[in-house]
N, C-alpha and C positions, 0 to 999 in steps of 0.2 A: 507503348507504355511498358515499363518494365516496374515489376512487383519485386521486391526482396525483405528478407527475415535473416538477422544478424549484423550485428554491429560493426564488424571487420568488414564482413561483403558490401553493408550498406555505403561505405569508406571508399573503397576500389569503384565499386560499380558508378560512383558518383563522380568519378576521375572521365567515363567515357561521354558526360554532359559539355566537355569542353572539345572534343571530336565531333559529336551528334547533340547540336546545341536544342535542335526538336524536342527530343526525347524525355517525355515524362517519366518521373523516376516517386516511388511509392516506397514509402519504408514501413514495416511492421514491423511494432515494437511491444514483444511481448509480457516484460515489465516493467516497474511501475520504477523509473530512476533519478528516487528520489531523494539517496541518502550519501554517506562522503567517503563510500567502497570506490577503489579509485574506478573504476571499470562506469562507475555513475558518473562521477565528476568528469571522465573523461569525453564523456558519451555530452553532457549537459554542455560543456564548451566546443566540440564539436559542431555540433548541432546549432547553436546560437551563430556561428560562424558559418556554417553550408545550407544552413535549413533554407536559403535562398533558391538554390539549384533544387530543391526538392518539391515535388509537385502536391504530392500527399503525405501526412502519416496515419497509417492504422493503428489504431490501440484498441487493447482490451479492456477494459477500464475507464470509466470515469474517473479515478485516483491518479493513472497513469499520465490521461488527457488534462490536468490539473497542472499536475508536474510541467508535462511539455508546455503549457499555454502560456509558463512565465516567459520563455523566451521564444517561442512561435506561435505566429498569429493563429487563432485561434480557426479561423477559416481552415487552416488546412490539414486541420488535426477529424479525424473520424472514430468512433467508437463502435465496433464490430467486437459484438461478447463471442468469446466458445459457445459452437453448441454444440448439440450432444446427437447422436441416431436413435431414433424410434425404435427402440430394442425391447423384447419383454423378459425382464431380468429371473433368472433362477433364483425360483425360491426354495428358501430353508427355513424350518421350524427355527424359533430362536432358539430353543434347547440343544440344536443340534451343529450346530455351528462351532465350527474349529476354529476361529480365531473371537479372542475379543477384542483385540484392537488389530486395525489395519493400518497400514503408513504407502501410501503411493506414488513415491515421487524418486527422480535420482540421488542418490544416496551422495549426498556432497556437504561440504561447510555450508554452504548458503540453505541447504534444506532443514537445516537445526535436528540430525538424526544426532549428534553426540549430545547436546544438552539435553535432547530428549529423555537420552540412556540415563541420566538424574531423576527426570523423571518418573521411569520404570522404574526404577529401584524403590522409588516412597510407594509408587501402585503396588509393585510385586508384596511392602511390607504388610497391606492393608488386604491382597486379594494373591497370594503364594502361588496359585496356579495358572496366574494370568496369562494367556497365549496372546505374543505377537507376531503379525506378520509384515515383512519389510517386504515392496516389491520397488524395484527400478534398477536402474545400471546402476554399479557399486564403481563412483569413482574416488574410492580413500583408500583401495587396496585392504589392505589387512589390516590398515587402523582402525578400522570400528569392530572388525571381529575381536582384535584384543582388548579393546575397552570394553566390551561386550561379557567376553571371560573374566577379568577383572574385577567387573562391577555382576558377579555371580548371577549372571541374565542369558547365560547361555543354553541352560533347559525352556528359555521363558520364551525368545527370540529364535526364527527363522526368517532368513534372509533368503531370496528366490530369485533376485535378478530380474533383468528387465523378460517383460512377457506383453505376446502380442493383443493379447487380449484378459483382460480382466477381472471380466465377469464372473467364472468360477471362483478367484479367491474373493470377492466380494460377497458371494453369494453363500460366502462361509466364514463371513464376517459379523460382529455384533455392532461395530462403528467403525470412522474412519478417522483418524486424525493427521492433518496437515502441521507437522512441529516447526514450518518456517518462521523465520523472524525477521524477515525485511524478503526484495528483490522477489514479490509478485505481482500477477494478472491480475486475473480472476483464470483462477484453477478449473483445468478441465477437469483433475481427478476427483474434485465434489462435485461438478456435476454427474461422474458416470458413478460415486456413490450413493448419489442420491434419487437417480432411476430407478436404484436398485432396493431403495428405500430404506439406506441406512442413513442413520444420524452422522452431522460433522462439527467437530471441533478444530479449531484453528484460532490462530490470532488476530488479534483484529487490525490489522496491516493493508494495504494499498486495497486492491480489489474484492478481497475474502468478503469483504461485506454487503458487498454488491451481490452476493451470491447466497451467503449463510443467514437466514434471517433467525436471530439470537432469540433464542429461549422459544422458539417455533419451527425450526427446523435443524437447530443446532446449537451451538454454544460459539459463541465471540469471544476471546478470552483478550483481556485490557494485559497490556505488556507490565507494567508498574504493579498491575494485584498477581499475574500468573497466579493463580488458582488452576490452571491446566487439571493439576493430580484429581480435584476437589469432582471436579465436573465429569471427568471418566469415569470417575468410582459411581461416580452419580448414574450416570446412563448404563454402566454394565448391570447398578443393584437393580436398577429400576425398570423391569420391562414393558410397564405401561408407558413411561414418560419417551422410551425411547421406541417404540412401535410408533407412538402417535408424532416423536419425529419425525421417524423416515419416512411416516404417508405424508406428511405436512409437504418433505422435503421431494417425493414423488411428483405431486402434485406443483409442486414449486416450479420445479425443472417442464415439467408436461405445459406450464404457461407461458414461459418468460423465456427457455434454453433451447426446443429444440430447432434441432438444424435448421429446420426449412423456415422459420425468423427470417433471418440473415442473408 
């Protein structure tokens, strides 16, 4: 049996089914592709056509496995969530925390950091001293740093690159926000914020909601209202509503995520 993760490999590797006619072949698929970026559509007619030669797929998501089920049977689709390590997260006074918003993901188009920076700007109007922190590979180069100085966010914003471990900037975080807009899971990096027992906002897109339960461990935000700004401001004033998130969302993760599930 051979397992693979990615859509090119999954392509090649599936050429060696007609040498090694045995061989079962497993694809995971870790988002949800569902919309008409061509990299989805491509992926969606592919698949309708070889999903024959393929023995299994893994998904993270019920949203994902929805998507796939229109054009393969449903038998051979699986649903395997991320889960998380039994870690006990650093704690920090909320007073004492250097960031109030976190952002954890690779800094790319698909991850919605530039619309974000729109964002920031109505927060920074409403709370001036707002600190953000960006963590993941930075793949726009120095497009987001300029838009960043541009849109007068550069005292407000620090960018840190990918890092191997998390937990310190989390652990000096007041929340965590996912600004994607389409092309996800269900997100490891809510679950390793919500160990740590910080609140999450996100949109309510493919698998985030399998994850973030709205208005109890976090905020959903409806693509059509974007109220995003409405609901940060909310959890930074508020540090009761957002305490009794992160235990909500601790406890959430502690039943449903971690590893040993799976």
């Amino acid at each position: 049996m051979i397992y693979v993760c990615g859509f090119r490999a999954s392509i090649y590797i599936r050429l060696f089914k007609f040498i090694f006619p045995k061989i079962k072949i497993v694809i995971a698929q870790r988002w949800n592709p569902n919309t008409s970026k061509l990299l989805d559509v491509l992926f969606r007619i592919s698949e309708f056509i070889i999903n024959r030669i393929t023995y299994k797929y893994i998904v993270n998501s019920y949203a994902a496995k929805m998507t796939l089920s229109k054009f393969i049977n449903k038998s051979k689709i699986e649903v395997i969530y991320n889960g998380i390590d039994n870690f006990e997260p650093i704690y920090q006074p909320f007073k004492n925390k250097k960031y109030d918003i976190c952002v954890i993901a690779n800094i790319s188009a698909r991850k919605g950091h530039i619309e974000f920076i729109d964002v920031l700007k109505i927060i920074k109007s409403k709370l001036p001293s707002v600190r953000i922190v960006f963590v993941g590979k930075n793949n726009l180069g120095n497009v987001l740093n300029k838009i960043i100085i541009k849109s007068g966010l550069d005292k407000n914003i620090e960018i840190l690159g990918y890092l191997d471990d998390v937990r310190q900037i989390l652990s000096l975080s007041k929340l965590f926000v996912l600004p994607s807009k389409y092309g996800e899971g269900a997100p490891t990096s809510i679950l390793e914020a919500s160990i740590n027992r910080i609140p999450s906002i996100a949109y309510n897109i493919d698998g985030v909601g399998e994850i973030i339960q709205h208005q109890k461990t976090g905020y959903l935000i409806d693509l059509k209202v974007n109220d995003i700004d409405k609901k940060i401001i909310h959890l930074l004033n508020d540090q009761n509503t957002n305490k009794d998130f992160g235990e909500n969302a601790y406890q959430h993760v502690q039943k449903s995520f971690k590893d040993e599930f799976f």
